[in-house]
ZAMAR-735213 format. One record per residue: x, y, z of N, C-alpha, C in turn; residue in one letter. Coordinates in Angstrom, 2 decimals. Each point is the difference from the previous one (the first is absolute). Layout:
ZAMAR-735213
[site [X; Y; Z]; [X; Y; Z]; [X; Y; Z]; A]
...
***
This chain:
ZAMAR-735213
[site [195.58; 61.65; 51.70]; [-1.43; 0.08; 0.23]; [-0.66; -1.34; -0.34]; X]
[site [-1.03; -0.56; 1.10]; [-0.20; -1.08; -0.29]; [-1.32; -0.20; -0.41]; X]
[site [-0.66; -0.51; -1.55]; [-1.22; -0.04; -0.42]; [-1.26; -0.43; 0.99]; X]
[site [-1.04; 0.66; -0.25]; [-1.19; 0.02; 0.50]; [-0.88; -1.62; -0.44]; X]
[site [0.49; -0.05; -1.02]; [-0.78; -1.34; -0.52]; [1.17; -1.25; 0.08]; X]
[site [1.10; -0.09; -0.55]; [0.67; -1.20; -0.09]; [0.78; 0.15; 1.23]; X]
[site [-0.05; 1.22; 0.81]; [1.42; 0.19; 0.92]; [1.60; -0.07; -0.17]; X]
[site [-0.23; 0.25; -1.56]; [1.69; -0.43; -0.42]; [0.56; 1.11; 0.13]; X]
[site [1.35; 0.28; 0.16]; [1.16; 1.25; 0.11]; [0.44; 0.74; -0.94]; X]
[site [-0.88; -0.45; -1.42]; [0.20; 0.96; -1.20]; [-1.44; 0.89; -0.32]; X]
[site [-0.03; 0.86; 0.70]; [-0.93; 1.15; 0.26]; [0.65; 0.72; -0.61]; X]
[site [-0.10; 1.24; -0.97]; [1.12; 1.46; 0.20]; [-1.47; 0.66; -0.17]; X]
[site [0.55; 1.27; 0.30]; [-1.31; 1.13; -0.23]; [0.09; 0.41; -1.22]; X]
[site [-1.27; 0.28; -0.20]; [-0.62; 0.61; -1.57]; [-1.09; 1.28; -0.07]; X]
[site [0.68; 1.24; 0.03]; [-1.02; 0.92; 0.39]; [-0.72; 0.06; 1.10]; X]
[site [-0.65; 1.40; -0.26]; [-1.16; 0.13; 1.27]; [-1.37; -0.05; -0.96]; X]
[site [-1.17; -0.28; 1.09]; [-1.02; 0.27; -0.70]; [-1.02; 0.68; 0.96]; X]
[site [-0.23; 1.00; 0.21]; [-1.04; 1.29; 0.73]; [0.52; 0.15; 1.23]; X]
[site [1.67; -0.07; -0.01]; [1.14; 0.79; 0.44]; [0.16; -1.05; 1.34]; X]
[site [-0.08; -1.35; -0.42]; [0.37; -1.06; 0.64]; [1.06; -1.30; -1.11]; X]
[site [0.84; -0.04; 0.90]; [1.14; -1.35; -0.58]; [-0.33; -1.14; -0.30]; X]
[site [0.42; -0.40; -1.55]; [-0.99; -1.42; -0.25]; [1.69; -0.64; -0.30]; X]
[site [-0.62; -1.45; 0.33]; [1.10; -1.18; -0.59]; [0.19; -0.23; -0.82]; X]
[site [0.62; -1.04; -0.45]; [0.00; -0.76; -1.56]; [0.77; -1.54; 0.66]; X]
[site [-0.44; -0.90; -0.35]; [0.56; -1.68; 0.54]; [0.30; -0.81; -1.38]; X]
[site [1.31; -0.16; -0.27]; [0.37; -0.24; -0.90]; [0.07; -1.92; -0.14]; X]
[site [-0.64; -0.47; 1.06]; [-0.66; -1.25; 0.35]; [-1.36; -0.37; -0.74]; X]
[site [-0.53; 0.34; 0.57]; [-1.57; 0.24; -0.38]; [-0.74; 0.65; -0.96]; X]
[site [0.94; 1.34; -0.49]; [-0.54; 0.95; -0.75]; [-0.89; 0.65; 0.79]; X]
[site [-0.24; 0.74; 0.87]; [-1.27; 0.38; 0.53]; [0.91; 1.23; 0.96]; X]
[site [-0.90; 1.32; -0.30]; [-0.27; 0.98; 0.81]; [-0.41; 0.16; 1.41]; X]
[site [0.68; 0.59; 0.92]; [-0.90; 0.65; 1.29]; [0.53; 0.82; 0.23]; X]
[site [-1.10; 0.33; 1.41]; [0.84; 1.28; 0.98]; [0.15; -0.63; 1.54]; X]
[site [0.71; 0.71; 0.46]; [-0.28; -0.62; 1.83]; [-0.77; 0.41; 0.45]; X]
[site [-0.92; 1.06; 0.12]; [-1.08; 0.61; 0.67]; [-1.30; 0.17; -0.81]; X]
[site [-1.02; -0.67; -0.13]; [-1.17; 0.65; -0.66]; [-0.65; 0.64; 0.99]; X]
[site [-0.62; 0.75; -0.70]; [-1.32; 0.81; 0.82]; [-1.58; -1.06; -0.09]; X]
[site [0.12; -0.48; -1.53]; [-1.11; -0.57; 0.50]; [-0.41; -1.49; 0.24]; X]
[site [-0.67; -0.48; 1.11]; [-0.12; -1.47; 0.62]; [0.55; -1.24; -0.73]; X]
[site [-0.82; 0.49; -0.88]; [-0.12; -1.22; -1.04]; [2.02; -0.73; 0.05]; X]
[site [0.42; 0.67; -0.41]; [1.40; -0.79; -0.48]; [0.60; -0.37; 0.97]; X]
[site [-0.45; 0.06; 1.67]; [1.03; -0.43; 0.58]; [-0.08; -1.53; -0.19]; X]
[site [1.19; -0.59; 0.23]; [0.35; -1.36; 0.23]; [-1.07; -0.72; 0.33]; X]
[site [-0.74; 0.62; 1.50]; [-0.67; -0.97; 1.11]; [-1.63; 0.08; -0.56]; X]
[site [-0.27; 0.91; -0.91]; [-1.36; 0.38; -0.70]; [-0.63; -1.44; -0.14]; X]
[site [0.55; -1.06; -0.80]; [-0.36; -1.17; -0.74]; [-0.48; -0.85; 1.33]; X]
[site [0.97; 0.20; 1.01]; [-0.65; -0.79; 0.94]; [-0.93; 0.43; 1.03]; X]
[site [-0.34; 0.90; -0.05]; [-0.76; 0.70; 0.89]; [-1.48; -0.08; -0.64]; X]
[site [0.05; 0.01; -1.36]; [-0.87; -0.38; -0.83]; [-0.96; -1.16; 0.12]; X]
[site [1.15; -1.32; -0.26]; [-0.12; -1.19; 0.57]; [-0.65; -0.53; 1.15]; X]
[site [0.47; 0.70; 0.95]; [-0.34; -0.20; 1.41]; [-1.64; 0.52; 0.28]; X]
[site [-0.15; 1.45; -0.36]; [-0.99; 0.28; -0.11]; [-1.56; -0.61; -0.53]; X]
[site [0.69; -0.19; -1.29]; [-1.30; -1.00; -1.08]; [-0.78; -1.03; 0.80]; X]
[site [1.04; -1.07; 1.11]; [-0.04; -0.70; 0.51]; [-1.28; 0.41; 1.51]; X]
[site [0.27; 1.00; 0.04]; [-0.67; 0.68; 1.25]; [-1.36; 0.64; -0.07]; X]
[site [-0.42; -0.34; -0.93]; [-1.76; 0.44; -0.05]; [0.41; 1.85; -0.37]; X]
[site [0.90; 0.37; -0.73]; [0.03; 1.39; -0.47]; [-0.22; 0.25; -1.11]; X]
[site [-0.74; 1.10; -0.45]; [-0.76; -0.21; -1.46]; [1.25; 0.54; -0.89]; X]
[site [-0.13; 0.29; -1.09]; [0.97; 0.72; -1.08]; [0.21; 1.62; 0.22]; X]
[site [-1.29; 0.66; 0.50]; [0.25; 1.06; 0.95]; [0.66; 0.36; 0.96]; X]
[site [-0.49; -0.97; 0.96]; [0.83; 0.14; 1.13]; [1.43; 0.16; -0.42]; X]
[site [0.39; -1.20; -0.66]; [1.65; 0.13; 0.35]; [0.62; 0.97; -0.99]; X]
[site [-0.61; 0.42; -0.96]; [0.46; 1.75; -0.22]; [-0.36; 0.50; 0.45]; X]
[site [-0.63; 0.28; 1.69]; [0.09; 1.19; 0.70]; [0.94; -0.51; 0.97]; X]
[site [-0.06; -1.04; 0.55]; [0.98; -0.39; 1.31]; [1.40; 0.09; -0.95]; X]
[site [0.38; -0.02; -1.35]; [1.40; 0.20; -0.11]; [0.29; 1.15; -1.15]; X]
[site [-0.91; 0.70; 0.30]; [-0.13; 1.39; -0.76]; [0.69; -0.38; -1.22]; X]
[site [-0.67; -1.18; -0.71]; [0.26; -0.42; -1.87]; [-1.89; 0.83; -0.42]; X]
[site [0.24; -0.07; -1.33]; [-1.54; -0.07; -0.90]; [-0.48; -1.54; -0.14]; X]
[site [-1.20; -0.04; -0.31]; [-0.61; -1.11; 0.10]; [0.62; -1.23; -1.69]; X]
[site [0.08; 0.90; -1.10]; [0.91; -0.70; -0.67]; [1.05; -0.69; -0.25]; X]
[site [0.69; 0.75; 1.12]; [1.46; -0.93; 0.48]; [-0.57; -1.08; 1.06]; X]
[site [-0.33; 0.25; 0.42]; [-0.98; -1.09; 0.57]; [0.19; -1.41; -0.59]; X]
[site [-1.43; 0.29; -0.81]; [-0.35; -0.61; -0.83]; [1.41; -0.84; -1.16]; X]
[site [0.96; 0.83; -0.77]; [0.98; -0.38; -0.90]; [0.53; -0.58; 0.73]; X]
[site [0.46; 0.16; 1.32]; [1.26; -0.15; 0.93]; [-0.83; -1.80; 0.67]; X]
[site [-1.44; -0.08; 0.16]; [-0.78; -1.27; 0.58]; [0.49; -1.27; -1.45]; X]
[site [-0.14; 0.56; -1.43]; [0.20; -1.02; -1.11]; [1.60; -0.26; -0.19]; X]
[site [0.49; 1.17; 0.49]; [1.88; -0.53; -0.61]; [0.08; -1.16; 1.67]; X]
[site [-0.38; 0.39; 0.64]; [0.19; -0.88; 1.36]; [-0.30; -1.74; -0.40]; X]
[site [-1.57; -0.03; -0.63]; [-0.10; -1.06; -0.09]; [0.36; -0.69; -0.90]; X]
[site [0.27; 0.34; -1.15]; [0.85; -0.30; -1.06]; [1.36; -0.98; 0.46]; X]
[site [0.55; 0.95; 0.83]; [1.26; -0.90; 0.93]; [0.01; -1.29; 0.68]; X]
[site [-1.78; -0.15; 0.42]; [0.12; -0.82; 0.94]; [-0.46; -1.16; -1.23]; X]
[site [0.98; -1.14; 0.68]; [-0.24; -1.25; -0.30]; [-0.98; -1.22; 0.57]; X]
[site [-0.49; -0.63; -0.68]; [-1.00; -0.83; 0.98]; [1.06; -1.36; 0.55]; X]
[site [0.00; 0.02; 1.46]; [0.50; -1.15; 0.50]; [-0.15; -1.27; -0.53]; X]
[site [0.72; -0.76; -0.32]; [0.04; -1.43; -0.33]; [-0.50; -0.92; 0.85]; X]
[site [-0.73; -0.57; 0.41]; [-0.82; -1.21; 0.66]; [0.12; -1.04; -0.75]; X]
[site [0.85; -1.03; 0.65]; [0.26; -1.12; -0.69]; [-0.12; -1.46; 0.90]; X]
[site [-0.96; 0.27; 1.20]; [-0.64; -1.02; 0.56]; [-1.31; -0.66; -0.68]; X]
[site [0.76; -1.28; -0.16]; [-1.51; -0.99; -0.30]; [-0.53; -0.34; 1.37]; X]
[site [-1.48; -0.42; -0.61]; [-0.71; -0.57; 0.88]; [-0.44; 0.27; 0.90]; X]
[site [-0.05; 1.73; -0.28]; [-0.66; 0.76; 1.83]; [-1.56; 0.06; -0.25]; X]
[site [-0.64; 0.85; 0.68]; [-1.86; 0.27; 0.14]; [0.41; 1.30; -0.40]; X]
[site [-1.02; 0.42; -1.04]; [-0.06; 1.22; -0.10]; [-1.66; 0.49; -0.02]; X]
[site [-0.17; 1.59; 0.17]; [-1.43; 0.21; 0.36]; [-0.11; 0.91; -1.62]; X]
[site [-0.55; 0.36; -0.20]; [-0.94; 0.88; -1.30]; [-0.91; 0.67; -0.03]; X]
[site [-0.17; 1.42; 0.30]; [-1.30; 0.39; -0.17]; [0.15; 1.66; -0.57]; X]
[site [-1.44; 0.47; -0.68]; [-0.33; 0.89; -0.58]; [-0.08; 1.31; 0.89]; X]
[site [0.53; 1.32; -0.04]; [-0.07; 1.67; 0.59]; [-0.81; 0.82; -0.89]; X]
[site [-1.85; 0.44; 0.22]; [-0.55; 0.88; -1.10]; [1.59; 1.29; 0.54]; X]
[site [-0.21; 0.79; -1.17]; [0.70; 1.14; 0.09]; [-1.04; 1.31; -1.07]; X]
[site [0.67; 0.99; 0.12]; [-0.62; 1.28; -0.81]; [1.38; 0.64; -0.86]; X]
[site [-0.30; -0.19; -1.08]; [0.66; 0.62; -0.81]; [-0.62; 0.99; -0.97]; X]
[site [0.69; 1.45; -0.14]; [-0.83; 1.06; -0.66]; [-1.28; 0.21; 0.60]; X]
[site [-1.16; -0.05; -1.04]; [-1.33; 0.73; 0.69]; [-0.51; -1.33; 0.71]; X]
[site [0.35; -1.37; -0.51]; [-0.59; -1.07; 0.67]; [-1.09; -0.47; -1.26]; X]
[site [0.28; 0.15; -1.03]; [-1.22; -0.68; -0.78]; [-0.08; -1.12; -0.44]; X]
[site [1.08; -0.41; 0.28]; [0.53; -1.58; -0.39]; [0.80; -0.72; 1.32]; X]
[site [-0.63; -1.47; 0.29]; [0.65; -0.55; 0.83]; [0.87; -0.42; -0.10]; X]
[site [0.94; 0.57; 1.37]; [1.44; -0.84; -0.01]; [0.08; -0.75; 1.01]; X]
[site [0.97; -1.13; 0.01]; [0.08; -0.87; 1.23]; [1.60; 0.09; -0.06]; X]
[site [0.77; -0.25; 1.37]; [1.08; -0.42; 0.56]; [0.08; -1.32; -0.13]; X]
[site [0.75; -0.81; -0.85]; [-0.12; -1.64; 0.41]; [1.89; -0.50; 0.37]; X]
[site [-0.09; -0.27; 1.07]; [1.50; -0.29; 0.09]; [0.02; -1.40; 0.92]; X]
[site [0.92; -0.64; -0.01]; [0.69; -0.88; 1.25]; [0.93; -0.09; 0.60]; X]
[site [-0.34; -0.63; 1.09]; [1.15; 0.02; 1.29]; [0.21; -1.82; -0.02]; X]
[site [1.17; 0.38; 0.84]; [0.83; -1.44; 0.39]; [-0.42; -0.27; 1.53]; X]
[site [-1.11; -0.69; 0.39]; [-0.45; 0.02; 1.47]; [0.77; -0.02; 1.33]; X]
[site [1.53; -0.70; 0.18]; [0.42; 0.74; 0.90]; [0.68; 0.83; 0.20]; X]
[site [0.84; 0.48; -1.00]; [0.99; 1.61; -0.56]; [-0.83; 0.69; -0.36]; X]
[site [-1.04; -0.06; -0.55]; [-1.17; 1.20; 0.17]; [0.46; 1.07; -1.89]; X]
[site [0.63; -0.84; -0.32]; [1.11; 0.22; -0.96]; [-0.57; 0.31; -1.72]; X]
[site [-0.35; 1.15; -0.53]; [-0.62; 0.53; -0.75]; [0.39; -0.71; -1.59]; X]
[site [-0.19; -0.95; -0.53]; [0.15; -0.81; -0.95]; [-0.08; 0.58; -1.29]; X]
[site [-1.25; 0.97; -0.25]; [-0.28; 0.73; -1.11]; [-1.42; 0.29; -0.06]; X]
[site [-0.07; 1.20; -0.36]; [-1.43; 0.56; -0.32]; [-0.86; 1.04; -1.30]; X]
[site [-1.00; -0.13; -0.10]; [-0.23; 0.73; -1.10]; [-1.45; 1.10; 0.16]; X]
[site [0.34; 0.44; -1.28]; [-1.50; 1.18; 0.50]; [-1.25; -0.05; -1.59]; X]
[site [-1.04; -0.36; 0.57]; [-0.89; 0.39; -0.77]; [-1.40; -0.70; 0.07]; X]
[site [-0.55; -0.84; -1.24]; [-1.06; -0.36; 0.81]; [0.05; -1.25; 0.28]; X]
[site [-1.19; -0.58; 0.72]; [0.04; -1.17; 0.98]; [-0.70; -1.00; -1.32]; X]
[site [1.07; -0.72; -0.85]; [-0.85; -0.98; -0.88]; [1.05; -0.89; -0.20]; X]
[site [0.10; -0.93; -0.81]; [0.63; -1.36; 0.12]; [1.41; 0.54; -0.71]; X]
[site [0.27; 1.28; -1.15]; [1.27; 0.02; -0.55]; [0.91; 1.13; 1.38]; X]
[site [-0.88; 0.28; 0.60]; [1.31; 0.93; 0.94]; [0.06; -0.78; 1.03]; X]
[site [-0.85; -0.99; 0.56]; [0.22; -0.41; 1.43]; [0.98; -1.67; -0.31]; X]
[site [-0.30; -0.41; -1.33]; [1.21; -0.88; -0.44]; [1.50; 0.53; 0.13]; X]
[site [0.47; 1.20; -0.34]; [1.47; 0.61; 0.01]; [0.26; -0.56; 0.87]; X]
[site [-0.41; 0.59; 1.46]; [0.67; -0.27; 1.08]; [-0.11; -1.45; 0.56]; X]
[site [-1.16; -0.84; -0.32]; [-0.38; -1.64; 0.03]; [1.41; -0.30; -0.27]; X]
[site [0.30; 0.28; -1.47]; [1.20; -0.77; -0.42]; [1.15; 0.09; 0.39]; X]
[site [0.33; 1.36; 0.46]; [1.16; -0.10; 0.72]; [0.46; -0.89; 1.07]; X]
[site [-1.52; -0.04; 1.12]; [0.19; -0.80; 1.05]; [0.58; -1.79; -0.72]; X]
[site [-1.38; 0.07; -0.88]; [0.56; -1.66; -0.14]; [1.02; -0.49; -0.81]; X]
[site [0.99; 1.12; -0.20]; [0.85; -0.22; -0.38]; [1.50; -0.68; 1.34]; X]
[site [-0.56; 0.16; 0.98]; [0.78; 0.22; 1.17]; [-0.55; -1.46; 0.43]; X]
[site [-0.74; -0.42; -0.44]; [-0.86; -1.83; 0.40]; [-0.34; -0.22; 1.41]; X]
[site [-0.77; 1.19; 0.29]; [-0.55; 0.29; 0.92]; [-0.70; -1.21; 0.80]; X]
[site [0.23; -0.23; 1.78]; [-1.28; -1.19; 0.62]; [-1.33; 0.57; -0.65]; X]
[site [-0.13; 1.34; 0.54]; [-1.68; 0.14; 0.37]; [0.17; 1.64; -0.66]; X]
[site [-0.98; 0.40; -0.71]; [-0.50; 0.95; -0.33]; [-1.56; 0.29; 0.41]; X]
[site [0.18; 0.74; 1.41]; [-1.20; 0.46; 0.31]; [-0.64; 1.63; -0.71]; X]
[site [-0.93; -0.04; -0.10]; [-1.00; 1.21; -0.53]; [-1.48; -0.06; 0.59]; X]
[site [-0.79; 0.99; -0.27]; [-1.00; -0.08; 0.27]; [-1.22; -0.55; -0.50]; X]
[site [-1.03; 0.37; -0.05]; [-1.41; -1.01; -0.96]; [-0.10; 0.44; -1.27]; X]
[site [0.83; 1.06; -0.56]; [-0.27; 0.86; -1.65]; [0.33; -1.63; -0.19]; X]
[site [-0.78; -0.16; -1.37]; [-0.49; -0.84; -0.59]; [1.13; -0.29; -1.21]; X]
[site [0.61; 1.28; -0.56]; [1.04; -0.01; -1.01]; [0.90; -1.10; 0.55]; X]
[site [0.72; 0.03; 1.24]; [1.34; -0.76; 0.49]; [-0.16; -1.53; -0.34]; X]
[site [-1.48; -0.75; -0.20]; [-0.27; -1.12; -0.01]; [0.23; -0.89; -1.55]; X]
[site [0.43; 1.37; -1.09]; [0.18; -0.38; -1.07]; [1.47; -0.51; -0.15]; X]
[site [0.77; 1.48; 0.24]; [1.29; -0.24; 0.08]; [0.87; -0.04; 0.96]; X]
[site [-0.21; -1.24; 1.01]; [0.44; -0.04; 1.04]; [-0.14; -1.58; 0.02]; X]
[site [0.99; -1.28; -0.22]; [-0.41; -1.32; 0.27]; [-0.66; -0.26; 1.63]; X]
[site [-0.94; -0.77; -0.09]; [-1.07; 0.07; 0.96]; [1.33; -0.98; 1.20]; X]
[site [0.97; -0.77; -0.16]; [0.70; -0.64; 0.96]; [0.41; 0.73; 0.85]; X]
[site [0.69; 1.24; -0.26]; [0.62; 1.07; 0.80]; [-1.40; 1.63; 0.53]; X]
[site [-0.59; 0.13; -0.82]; [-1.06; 1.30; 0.51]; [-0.47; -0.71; 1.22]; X]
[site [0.02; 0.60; 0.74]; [-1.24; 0.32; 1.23]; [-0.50; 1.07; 0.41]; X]
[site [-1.32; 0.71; -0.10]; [-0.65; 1.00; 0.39]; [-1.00; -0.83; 1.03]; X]
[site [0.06; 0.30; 1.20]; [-0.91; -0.35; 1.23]; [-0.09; 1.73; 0.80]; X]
[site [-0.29; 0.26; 1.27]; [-0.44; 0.99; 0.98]; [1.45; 0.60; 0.41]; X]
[site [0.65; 0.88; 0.42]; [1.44; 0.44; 0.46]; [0.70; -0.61; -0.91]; X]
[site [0.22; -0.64; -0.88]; [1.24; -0.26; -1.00]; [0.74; 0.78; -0.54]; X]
[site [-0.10; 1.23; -0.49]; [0.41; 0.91; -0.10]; [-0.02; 1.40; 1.09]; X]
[site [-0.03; -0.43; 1.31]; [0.25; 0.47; 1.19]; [1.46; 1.84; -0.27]; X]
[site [0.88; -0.73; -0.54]; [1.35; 0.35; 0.23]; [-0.12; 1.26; -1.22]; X]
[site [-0.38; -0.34; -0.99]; [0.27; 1.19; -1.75]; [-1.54; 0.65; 0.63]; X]
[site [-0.96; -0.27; 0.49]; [-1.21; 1.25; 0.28]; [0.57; 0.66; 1.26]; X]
[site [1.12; -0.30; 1.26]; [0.87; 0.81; 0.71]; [0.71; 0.87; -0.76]; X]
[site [0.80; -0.35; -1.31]; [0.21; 0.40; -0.50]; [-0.16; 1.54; -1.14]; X]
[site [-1.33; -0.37; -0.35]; [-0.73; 0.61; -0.86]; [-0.39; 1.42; 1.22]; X]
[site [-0.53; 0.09; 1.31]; [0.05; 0.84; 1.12]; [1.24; 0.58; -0.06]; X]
[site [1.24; -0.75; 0.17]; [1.26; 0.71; -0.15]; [-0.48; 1.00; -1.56]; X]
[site [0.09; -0.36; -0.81]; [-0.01; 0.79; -1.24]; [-0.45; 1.21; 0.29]; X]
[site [-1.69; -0.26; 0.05]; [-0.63; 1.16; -0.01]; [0.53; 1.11; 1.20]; X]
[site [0.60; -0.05; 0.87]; [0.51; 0.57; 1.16]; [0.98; 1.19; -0.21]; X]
[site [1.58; -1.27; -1.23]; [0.74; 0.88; 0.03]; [0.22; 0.40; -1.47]; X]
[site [-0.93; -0.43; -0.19]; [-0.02; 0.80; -1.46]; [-1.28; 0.94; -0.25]; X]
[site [0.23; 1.24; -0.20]; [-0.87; 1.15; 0.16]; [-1.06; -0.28; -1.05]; X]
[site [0.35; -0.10; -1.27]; [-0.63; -0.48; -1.33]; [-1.01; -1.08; 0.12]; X]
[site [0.06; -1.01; 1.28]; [-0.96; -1.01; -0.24]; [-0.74; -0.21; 0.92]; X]
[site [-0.18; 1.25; 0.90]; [-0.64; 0.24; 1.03]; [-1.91; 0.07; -0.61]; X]
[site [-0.64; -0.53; 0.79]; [-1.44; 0.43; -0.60]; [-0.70; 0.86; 0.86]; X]
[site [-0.58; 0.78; -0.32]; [-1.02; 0.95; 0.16]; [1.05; 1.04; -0.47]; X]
[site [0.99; 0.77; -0.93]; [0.86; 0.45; 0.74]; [0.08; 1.18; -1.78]; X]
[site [0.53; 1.01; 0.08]; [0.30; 0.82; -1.43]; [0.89; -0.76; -0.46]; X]
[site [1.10; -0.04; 0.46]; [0.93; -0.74; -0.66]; [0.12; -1.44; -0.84]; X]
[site [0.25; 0.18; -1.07]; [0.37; -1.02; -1.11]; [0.49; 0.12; -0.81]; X]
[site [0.64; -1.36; -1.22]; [0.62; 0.26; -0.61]; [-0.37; 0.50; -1.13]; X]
[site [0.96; 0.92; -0.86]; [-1.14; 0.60; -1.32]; [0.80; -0.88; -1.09]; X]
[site [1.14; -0.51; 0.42]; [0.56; -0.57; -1.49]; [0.51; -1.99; 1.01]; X]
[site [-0.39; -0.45; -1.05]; [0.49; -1.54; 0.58]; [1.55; -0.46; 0.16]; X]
[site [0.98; 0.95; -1.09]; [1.19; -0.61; 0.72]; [0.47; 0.86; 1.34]; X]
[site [-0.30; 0.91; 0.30]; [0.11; 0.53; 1.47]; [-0.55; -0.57; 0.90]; X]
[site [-0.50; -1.18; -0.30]; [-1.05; -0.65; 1.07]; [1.21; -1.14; 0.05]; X]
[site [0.76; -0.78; -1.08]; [0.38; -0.91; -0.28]; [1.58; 0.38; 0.78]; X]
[site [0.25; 1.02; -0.34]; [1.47; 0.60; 0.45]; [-0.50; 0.21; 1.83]; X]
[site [-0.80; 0.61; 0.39]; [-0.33; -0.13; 1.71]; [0.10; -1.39; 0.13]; X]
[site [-0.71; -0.97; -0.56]; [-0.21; -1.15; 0.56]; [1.24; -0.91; -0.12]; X]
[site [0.88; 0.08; -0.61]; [1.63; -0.60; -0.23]; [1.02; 0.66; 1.04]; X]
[site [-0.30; 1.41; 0.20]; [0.82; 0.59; 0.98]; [-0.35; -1.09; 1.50]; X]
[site [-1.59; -0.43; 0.19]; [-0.29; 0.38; 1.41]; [0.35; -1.52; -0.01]; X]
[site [-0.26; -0.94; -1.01]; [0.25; -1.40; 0.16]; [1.13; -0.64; 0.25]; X]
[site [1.36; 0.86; -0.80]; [1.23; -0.58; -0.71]; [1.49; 1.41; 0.61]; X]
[site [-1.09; 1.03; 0.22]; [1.24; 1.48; -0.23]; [0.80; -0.17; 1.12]; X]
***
């Protein structure tokens, strides 16, 4: 019998449990069965998940389109992103763009902003952060870029970028950031959560943080 998780050939069976045959993988240590009844455990769950998030489907939806609860959902959206690693970008000297996403988190009583960057012609998600729009959160992601010794760091007219941003490389003029506000349209589109006019949002910030790693990096 060949394991469900490692696929190795030291499976033996170990009891039943509600008059179904469970494994034992003397690889892994880890339990299964071959047949569940319910969604959640199959194999293809995680990616269907994935795929979904990506597709403008709320946390609802895809526990009804894959007959899970909205908690597995949810647990099953953080072990996902947990996994994912952020790509390595190790080109100097490209253009990159920068700009701020309001968002709604919880009831909305406090502003949050999206601040992330792209690599202008890979379109290539560098790093981003969530909260508010002032000189210690919109620096995080500053520094990353100029760590990469960027030509040109374009942004828009917010006034913050002019502090920490050497004035040789910033340019904010009209369409300069053309490509990350295409972008920012993509967002709100396929991500249900950052849609405006809309019920949906996030009530806790790392579920916002875990969507937004899946849809950038997953």
């Amino acid at each position: 019998m060949n394991c469900s998780y490692c696929t190795s050939s030291n499976a033996i069976k170990k009891g039943k449990r509600n008059n179904k045959q469970r494994f034992y993988c003397k690889e892994c240590n880890k339990s299964f069965q071959l047949n569940y009844s319910y969604q959640a455990y199959k194999v293809e769950t995680n990616n269907f998940i994935r795929s979904l998030l990506k597709e403008s489907c709320g946390v609802r939806s895809i526990g009804r389109i894959l007959s899970i609860s909205t908690k597995t959902v949810l647990s099953r959206m953080l072990n996902i992103s947990k996994q994912i690693r952020v790509p390595y970008f190790n080109t100097f000297g490209c253009k990159f763009e920068v700009d701020e996403l309001f968002i709604k988190i919880a009831n909305g009583k406090s502003q949050n902003w999206l601040t992330y960057a792209i690599e202008q012609q890979t379109k290539q998600v560098i790093g981003f952060i969530i909260g508010s729009r002032n000189t210690e959160t919109l620096k995080q992601v500053i520094d990353k870029v100029l760590l990469l010794k960027p030509k040109r760091i374009y942004t828009d007219k917010l006034n913050i970028y002019l502090s920490i941003i050497p004035k040789e490389i910033h340019k904010r003029f009209q369409y300069c950031t053309n490509r990350i506000e295409r972008m920012n349209l993509n967002l709100r589109t396929h991500i249900k959560r950052l849609s405006r006019k809309t019920i949906c949002y996030s009530k806790k910030l790392e579920y916002l943080e875990a969507h937004l790693k899946v849809y950038f990096w997953g």
